[in-house]
N, C-alpha and C positions, 0 to 999 in steps of 0.2 A: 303152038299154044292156041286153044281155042277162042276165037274174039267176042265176047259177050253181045246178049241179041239186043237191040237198039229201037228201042219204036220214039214216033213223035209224039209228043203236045203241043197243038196252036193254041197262043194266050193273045190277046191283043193290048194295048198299051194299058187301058186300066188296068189290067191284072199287074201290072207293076207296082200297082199302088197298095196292094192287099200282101197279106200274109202274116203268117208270123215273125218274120224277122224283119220288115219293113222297117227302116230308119226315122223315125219324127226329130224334128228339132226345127231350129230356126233358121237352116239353109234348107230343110227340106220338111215341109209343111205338110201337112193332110191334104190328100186330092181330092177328095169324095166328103159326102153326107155321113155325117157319123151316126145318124141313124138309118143309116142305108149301106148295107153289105155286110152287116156283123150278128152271127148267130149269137146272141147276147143268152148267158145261162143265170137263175135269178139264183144269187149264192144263200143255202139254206144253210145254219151253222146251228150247233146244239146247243145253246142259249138261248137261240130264236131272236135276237136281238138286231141282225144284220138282213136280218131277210128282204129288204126291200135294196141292198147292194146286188151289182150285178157286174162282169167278167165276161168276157168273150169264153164261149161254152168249152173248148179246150182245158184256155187260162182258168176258170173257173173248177172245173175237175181236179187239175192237177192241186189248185190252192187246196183245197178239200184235202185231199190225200197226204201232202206234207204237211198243214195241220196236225193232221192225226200221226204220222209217224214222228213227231215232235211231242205227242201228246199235248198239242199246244191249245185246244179247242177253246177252254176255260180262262187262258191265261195271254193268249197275242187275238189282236182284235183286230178286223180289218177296219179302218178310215174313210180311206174312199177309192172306189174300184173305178168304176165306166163314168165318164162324165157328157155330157152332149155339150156343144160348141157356145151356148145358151148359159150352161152352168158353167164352164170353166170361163168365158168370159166377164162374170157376176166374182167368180172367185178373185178374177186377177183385179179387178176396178177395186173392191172392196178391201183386197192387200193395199193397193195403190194407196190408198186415203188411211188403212192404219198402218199401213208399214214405213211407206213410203218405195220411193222409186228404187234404191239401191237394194233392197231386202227384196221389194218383190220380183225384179231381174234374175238373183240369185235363186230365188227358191221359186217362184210362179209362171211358169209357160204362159204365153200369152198365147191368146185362143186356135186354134189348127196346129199350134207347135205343143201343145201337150200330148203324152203319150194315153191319158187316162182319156182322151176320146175314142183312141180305137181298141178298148175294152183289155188290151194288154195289160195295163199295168193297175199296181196294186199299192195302195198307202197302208203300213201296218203300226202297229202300235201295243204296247203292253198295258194290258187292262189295270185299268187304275179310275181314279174317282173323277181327275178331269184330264182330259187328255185333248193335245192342239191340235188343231185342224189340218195346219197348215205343215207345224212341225211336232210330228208327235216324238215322242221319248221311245225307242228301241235298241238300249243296250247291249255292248258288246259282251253281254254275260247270262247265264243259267237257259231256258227255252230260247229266249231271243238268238245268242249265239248257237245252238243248236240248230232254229228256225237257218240262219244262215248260212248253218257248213253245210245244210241237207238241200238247200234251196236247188242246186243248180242239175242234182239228180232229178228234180223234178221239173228242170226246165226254165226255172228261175234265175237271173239275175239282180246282183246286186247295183242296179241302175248308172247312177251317180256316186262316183268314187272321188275320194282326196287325190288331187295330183293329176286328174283327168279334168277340170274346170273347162281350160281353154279348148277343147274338142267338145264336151256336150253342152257347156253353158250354161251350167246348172250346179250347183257347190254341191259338197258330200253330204248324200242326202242318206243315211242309213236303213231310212224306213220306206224307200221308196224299191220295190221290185217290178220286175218286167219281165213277162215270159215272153221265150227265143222256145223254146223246147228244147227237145233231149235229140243228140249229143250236144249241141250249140252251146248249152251254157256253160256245162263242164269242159269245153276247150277254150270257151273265154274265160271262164275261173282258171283254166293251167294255166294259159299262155298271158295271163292279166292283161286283157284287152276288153275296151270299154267298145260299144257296140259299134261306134263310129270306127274305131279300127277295123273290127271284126269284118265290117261287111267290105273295108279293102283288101284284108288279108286272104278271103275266099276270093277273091279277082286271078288271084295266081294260081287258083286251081282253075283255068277253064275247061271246057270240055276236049278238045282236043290236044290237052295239055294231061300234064300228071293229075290223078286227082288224088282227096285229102285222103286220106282211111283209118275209120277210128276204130275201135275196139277189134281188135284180130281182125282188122278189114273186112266185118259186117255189117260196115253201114261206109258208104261212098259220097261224098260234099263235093259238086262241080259248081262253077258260075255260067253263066251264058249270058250275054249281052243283048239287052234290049236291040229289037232293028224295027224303026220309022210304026207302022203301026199297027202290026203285027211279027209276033215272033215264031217262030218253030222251031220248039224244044228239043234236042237227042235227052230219051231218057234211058238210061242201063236198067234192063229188066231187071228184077229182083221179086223179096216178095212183098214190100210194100216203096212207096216215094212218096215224098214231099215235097213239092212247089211254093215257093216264097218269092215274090218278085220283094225287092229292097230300097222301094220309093225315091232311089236313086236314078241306077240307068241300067240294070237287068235283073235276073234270078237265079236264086241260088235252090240247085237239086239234090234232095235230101235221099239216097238210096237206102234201105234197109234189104239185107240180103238175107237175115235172117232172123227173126223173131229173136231178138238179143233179153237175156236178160234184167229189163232196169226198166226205169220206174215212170217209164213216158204213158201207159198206157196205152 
């Protein structure tokens, strides 16, 4: 059997703290300037009404395109997308004083542990006359649930889930998405695993261990463990890869072996 050809990538330890699948919460905080490292794309929507929201340029594409195959353009609205460390601090003080302490735990990251400073994530909400900030209304029925069964083909997840509390710290938040990208979120949609899991459950694919294989083994998921500070990457040729260090303690390698059909872009 022939052994596939193998080249390297040197990342040094910042690069652990980037990516797409990087972990935020409150064991493991932003390392970086949230206006420093993120190609931030400014989201144009056909209402015109959101144009001054903005997504990490990926995250922001892909929202675009499941919009539209939702038809949802007119009728789910985004909330609030990217926040800087500035803004989501103002958020959580001002929960503080009208929510209070117990509500705003629940539902408000306190500053460097929100996901919405590294342009990943997305607050959504069904267009209506007054809609929460904090908690908007996005029922399990008509676009919305649609918005949701189609989410994770496009790289989306469903954040904060019931029954997962005590791992992300954060109660079931329905209107809260995060893009992982494609395959990542459709195997944490199978396998119902909240992100915290996810990025231990690739720990058992390392590199020179079995690795994961998704669709007719067209696309290959290794981990590689961070080492002091710098690492060097084995990557399996194919014909594209993806690099996620996981703000944890290494990175996870996204192989594509072949132009698959689906909706990553």
């Amino acid at each position: 059997m022939t052994q596939p050809h193998v080249f390297t990538v040197t990342l040094n330890s910042d690069n652990l703290h980037h990516g797409h699948l990087i972990l935020v919460n409150r064991q493991y905080p932003i390392r970086w300037q949230t206006d420093d490292g993120i190609l931030l794309n400014r989201m144009r929507l056909i209402d015109g009404a959101h144009n001054n929201m903005m997504l990490e340029n990926t995250a922001a594409k892909m929202f675009a395109k499941l919009l539209k195959a939702c038809n949802a353009e007119h009728t789910i609205v985004p909330v609030s997308g990217f926040r800087s460390k500035a803004e989501q601090k103002d958020i959580y003080d001002q929960s503080l004083l009208e929510n209070g302490q117990v509500f705003t735990s629940q539902y408000v990251a306190r500053p460097n542990e929100s996901e919405h400073q590294t342009g990943l994530a997305i607050d959504v909400g069904e267009k209506k006359g007054e809609i929460d900030f904090i908690c908007p209304s996005f029922p399990d029925h008509g676009v919305c649930r649609m918005f949701r069964q189609r989410a994770s083909q496009y790289g989306f997840i469903k954040r904060y889930d019931k029954g997962k509390e005590q791992l992300t710290g954060i109660s079931d938040e329905p209107w809260h998405f995060r893009y992982v990208g494609y395959p990542h979120a459709v195997l944490m949609e199978k396998l119902q695993l909240c992100l915290e899991e996810y990025i231990e459950y690739v720990k058992n694919y390392e590199f020179h261990q079995e690795h994961l294989l998704v669709d007719d083994d067209s696309i290959e998921i290794y981990y590689v463990k961070a080492i002091d500070t710098v690492t060097h990457i084995p990557v399996v040729a194919g014909e594209s890869y993806e690099i996620s260090g996981n703000n944890v303690d290494g990175f996870i390698i996204t192989v594509f072996h072949q132009e698959a059909c689906n909706e990553r872009g």
